[in-house]
C-alpha positions in Angstrom: 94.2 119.5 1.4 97.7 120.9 1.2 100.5 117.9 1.9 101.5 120.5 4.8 97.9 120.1 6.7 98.0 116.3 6.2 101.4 116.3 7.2 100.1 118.7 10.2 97.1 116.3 10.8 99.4 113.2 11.1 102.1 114.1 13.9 99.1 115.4 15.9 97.4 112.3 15.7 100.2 110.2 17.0 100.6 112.5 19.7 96.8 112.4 21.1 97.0 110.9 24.7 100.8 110.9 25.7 100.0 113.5 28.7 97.5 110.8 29.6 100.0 108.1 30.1 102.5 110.8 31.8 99.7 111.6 34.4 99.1 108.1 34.6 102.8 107.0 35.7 103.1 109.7 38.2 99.7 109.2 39.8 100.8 105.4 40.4 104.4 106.8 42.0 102.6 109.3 44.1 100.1 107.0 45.3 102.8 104.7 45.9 104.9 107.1 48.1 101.0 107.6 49.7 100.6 104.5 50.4 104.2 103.7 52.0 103.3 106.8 54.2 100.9 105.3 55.7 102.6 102.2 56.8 105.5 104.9 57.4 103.1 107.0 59.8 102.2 103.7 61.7 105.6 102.9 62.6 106.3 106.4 63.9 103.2 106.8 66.0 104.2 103.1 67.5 107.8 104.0 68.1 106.1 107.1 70.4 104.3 104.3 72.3 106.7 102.0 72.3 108.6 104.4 73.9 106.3 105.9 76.2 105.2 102.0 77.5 109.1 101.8 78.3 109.5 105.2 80.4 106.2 103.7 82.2 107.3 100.6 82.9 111.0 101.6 84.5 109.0 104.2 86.7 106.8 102.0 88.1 109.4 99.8 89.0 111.4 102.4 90.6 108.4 103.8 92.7 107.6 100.0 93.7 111.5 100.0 94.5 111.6 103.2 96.3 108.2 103.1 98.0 106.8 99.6 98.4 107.7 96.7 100.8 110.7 95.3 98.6 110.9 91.6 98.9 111.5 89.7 96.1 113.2 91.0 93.3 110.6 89.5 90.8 107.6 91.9 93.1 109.5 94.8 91.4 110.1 93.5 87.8 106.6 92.6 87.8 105.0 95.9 88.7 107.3 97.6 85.7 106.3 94.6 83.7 102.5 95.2 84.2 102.5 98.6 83.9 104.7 98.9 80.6 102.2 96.2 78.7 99.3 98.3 80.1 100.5 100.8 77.7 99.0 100.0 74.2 101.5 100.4 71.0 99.2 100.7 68.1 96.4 98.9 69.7 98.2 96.0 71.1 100.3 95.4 74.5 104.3 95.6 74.0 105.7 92.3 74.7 108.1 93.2 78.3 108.3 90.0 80.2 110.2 89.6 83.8 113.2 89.3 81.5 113.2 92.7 80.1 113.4 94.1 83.3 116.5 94.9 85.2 117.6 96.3 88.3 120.7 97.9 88.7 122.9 100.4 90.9 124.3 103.3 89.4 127.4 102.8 88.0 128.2 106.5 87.9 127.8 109.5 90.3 125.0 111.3 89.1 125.7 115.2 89.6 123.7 116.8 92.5 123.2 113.1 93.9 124.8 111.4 96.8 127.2 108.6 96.0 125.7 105.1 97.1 126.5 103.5 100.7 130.0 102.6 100.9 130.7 99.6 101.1 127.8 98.0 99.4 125.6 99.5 96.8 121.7 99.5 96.8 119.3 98.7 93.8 118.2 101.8 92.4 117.6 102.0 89.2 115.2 100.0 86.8 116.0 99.5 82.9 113.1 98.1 81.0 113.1 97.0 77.5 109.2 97.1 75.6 109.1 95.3 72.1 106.6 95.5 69.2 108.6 93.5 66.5 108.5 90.2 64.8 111.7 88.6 66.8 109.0 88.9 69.6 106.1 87.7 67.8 104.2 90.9 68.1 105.2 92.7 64.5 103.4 96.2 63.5 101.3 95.0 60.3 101.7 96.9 57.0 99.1 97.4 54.4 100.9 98.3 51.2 104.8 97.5 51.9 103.1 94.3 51.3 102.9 95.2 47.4 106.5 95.5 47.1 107.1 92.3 50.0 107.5 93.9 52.8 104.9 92.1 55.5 105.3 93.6 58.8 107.8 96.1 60.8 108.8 96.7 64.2 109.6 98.8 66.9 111.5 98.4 70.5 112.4 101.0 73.0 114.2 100.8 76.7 114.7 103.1 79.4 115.8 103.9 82.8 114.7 105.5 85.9 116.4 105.9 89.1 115.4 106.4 92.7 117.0 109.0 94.9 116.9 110.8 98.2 114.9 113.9 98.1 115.6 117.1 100.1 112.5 119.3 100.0 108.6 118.7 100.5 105.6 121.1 99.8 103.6 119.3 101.9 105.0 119.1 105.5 102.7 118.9 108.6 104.2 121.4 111.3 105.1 119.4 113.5 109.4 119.7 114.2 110.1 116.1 115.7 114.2 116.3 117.1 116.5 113.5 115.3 117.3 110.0 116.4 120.5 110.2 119.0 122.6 108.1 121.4 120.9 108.0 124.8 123.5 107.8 127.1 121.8 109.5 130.5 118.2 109.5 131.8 116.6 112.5 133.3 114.4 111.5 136.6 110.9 111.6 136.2 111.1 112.2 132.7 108.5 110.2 130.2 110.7 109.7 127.6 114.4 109.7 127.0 115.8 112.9 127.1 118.7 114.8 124.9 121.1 115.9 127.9 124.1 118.1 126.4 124.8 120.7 128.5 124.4 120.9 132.4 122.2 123.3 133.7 123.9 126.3 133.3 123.9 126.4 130.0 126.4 126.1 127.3 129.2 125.7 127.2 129.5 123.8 130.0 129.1 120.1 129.5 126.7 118.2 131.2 128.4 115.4 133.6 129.5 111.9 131.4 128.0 109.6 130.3 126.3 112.4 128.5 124.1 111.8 125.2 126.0 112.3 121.6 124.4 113.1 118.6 125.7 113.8 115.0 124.1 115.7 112.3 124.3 115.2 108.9 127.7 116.7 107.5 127.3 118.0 103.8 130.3 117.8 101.6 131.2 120.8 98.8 128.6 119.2 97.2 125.9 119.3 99.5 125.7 115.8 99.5 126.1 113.8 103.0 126.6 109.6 103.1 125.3 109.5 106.1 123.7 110.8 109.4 124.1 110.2 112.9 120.2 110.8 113.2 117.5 108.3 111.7 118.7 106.5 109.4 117.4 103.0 106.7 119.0 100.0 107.6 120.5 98.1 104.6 119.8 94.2 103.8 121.6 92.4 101.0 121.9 94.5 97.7 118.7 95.6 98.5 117.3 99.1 100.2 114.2 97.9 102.4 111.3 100.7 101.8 109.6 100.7 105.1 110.7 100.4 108.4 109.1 99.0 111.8 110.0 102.3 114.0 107.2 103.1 115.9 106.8 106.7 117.6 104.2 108.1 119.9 103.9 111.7 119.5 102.9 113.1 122.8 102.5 117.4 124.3 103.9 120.4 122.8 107.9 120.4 123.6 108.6 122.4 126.3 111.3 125.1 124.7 112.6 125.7 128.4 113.3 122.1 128.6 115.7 119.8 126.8 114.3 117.9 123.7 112.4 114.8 124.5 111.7 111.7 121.9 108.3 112.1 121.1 107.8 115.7 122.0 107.4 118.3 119.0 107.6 121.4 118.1 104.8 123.5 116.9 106.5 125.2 113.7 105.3 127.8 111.2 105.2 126.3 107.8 105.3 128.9 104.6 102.3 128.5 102.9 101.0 129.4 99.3 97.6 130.8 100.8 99.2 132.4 103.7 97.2 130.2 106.1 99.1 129.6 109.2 99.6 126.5 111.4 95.5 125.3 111.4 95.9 125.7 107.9 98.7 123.4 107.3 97.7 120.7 110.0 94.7 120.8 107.6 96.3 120.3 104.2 99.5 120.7 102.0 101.2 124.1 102.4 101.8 123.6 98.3 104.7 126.5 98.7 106.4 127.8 95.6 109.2 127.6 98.1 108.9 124.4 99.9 110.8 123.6 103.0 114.6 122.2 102.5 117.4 120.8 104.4 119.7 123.3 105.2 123.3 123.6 105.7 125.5 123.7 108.6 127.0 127.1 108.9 127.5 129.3 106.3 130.7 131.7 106.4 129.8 135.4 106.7 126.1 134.5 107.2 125.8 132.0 110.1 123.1 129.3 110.3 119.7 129.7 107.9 117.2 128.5 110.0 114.5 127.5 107.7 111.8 127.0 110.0 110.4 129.4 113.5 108.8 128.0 116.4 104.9 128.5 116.1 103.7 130.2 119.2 100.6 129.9 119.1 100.7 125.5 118.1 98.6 123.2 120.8 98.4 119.7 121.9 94.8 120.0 121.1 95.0 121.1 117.7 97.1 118.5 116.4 95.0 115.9 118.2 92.2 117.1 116.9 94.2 117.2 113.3 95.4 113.9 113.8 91.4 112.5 114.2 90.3 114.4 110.9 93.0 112.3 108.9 92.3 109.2 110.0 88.5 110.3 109.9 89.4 110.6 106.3 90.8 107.0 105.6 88.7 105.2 108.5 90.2 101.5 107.0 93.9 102.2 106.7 95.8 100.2 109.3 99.6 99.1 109.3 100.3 96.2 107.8 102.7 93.3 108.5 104.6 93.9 105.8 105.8 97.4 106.9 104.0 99.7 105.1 100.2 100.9 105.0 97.4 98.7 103.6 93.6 99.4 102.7 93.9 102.6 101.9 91.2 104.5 100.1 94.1 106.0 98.4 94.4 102.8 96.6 90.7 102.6 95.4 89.4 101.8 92.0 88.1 106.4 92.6 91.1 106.8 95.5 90.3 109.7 97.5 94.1 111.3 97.3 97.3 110.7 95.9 98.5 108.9 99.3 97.1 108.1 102.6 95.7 111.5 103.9 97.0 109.6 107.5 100.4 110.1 106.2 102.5 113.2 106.7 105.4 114.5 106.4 107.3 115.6 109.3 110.3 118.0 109.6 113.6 116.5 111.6 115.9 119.0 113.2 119.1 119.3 114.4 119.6 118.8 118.3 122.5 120.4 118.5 121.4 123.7 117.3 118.3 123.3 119.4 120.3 122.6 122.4 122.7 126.1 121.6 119.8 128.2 121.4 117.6 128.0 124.0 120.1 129.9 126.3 119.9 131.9 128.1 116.3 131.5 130.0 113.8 132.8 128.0 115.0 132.4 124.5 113.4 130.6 121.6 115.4 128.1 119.6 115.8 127.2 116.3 114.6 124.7 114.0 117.0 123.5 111.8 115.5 121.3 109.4 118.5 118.4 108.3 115.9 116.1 107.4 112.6 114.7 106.8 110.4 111.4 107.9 107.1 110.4 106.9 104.6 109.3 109.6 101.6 107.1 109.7 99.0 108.1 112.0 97.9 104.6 113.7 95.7 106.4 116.6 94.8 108.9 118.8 95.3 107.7 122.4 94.5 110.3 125.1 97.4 113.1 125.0 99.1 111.0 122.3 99.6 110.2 118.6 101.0 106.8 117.7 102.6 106.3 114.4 105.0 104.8 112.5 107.9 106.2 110.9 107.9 105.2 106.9 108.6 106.8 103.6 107.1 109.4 101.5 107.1 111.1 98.4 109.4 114.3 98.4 110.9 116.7 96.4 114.0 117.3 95.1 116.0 120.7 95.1 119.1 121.1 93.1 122.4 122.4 94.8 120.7 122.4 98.5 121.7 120.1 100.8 120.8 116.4 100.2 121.1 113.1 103.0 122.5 109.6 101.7 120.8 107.0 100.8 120.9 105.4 104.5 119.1 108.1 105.7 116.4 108.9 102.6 113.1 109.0 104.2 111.7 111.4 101.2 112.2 110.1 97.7 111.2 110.7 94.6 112.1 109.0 91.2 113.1 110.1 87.4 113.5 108.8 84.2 117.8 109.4 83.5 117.3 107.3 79.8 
């Protein structure tokens, strides 16, 4: 053998195996950077939960505060509380306790929203904070950070949601009921107090004084009104009571010759997605692409909108007979003492709907318009819708419909007109962080 093979032979040998121990370091890196994923991965996936317990939690407490019987402060942190740990993060409840949730009023005017009641504020808004995290004693566990001493990680999220006034509803009954005004002057032999503006001529003559006043919502620039002359929430402390004991008896089909009458409505034609007409939407919710709004005063160059047309062909007996299906439908709903409706099947462990099916949403017009239009003799008036109220059907008495006068879920519809707080019937609620 040549000293040139051996010499050949030798450097070889001393290199046999060094790709081995190359392979060797990087498949211990790699499966390092493997492993760390994997803790890595956890911790993502739980900050998504974390999070998602949080937006939970602050909308249940601003549906309990918007929608429930608000006593107590604590009855509202506890129902974000309960419904935020309900959310696992990574297999395990989020530690939220009474103290992670807060209740607030906006400090800021949120666009396309009316500014809170002047002078006092209302609660409404609910921050909740949701923890996963060793300070808490609920730390994410890690698997192979532990290698390189790193024993558990954590994760924490908060957010925010806010309760406002809505100004739309897809689901209205058609049924027009006038607005709450300022009885001043009785009509003899009427059943119920009666809206007297002008005398019996006709506008624009006056009727005698005392006659009745009423004031309709005005809307700012911003379609936004503080308040309403109409119905209207009254305020108690810091806090913005959800239900109200204002009881109304619905009685007859209004009279369009006659001046408006508490308790008398107005059969109105409802746009509908199906195009069923006013059967239909005594039946179910109309569910309109294009649901019915508030609508402005006047609007230069184009007059009043009216958003809503008196339904000629609406009867007593067809809302009666309405009115019997729906409590038919929730046979052990009553109202309860605490203002708000109780034994629902809605609130089942399988609830038959979303709410009530014995509560509707009414439309609320103005009386002034009404009271303009009916003249001369003969003439039908408009419905101007300025807002909405939602209406528990107690019972079916006769010729009658008694109910209660509460809140319901609505819909909100940016730039169209939109009542204060004091006078929110409809609400709805949103997460804002």
């Amino acid at each position: 053998m040549s000293p040139r093979q051996l010499h050949r032979r030798t450097v070889g040998a001393r290199e046999r195996g060094a790709v081995l121990v190359q392979v060797a370091l990087a498949m211990t890196v790699l499966g390092g950077f493997c492993a760390m994923s994997i803790d890595f991965g956890l911790l993502m996936a739980a900050r998504g939960q974390v999070q998602t317990a949080a937006d939970a939690g602050a909308l249940a407490g601003a549906i309990a505060l918007g929608f429930d019987e608000v006593g107590p402060v604590t009855d509202v942190k506890k129902s974000a509380s309960a419904v935020a740990v309900a959310n696992l993060v990574a297999q395990s409840a989020p530690d939220v306790t009474i103290g992670d949730v807060n209740l607030d009023s906006f400090q800021f005017q949120v666009p396309g929203f009316p500014r809170f009641p002047s002078p006092q504020p209302v609660w409404n808004s609910v921050a909740v904070n949701a923890h996963r995290n060793k300070t808490h004693g609920n730390a994410l566990p890690t698997f192979f950070g532990q290698l390189v001493g790193i024993r558990d990680q954590g994760v924490q999220a908060a957010a925010t949601a806010m309760m406002v006034p809505s100004n739309a509803s897809d689901c209205i009954w058609p049924i027009a009921i006038p607005d709450f005004w300022v009885d001043k002057s009785t009509v003899a032999g009427a059943p119920a107090p009666t809206f007297v503006k002008y005398a019996a001529t006709g506008p624009p003559t006056l009727a005698p004084a005392p006659r009745d006043t009423y004031t309709p919502p005005s809307f700012n620039p911003t379609n936004n009104s503080a308040s309403t002359g109409g119905y209207s929430v009254p305020f108690s402390g810091r806090i913005l009571p959800a239900r109200l004991s204002w009881p109304l008896t619905l009685t007859n089909v209004m009279d369009v010759t006659l001046p408006a009458e508490r308790g008398r409505f107005v059969p109105a034609q409802v746009p509908r997605h199906d195009g069923g007409g006013f059967a239909s939407n005594l039946a179910s919710c109309n569910s309109s692409d294009d649901p019915v709004k508030i609508e402005p005063t006047y609007v230069p160059g184009d007059g009043y909108v009216e958003r809503l047309n008196v339904e000629p062909a609406g009867t007593l007996a067809a809302v009666l007979a309405a009115a019997a299906v729906r409590i038919a439908a929730d046979p052990g709903a009553s109202w309860g003492p605490s203002n708000q409706v109780v034994s629902s099947c809605a609130k089942d462990p399988v609830p038959c709907a979303s709410m009530s099916p014995r509560l509707v949403v009414l439309p609320v017009f103005d009386l002034n318009r009404y009271e303009e239009t009916r003249w001369p003799a003969g003439a039908t008036p408009k419905i101007r819708v300025v807002n909405f109220v939602g209406f528990f059907i107690k019972r079916v008495i006769g010729t009658s419909i008694e109910g209660q006068l509460t809140v319901a879920p609505g819909r909100v519809v940016m730039g169209k007109p939109m009542v204060g707080y004091g006078s929110a019937f409809l609400r709805t609620t949103f997460l804002s962080r």
